[in-house]
N, C-alpha and C positions, 0 to 999 in steps of 0.2 A: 504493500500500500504506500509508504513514507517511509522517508529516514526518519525512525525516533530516535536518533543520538540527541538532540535536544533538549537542556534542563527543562524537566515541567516542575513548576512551584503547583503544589496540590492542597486548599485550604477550603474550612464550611468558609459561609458566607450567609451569617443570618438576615443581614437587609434583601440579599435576592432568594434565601431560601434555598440554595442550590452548593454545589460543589464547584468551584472555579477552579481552571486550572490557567498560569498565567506561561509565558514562553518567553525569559526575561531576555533570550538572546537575538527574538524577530521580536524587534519593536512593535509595538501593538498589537500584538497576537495573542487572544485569549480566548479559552472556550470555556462552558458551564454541561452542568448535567444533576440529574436528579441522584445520581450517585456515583461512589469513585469511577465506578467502572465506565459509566457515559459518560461523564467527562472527559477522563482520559480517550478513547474511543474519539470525540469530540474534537479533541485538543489532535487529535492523528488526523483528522481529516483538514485543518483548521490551520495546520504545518504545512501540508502538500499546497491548499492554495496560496497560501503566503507566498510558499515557494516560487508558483508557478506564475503567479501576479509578479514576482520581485524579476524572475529571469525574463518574462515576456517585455518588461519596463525597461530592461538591461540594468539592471541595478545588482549590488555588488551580495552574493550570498553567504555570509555567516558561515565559518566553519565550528561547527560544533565543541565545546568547550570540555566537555567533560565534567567531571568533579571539583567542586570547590576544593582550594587548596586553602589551607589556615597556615599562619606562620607561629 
């Protein structure tokens, strides 16, 4: 379907009632679901179009960061 190497941030969100997940690496990219699982599900389809919006714009794509690193 997607590349999920992408950090997905996964949190409730009582004002929408819902599960957000945000994708801190594609600027403005965020998906919701009634539970972890659609969200994430959500957040997969929600990456592919970012993606494919960004590459059709010619715009520069994100390599995937991996794991936070703490010092």
């Amino acid at each position: 379907m997607t590349d999920a190497k992408y950090r997905m941030v996964l949190y409730w969100s009582e004002t929408d009632q819902a599960f957000l997940v945000e994708l801190p690496e594609l600027a403005g990219c965020m998906a919701d679901g009634a539970t972890h699982q659609e969200a994430v599900k959500n957040a997969l389809i929600v990456i592919q179009e970012w993606l494919e919006t960004a590459q059709s714009l010619g715009r520069e794509i994100p390599i995937p960061r991996g794991k936070l690193s703490y010092a």
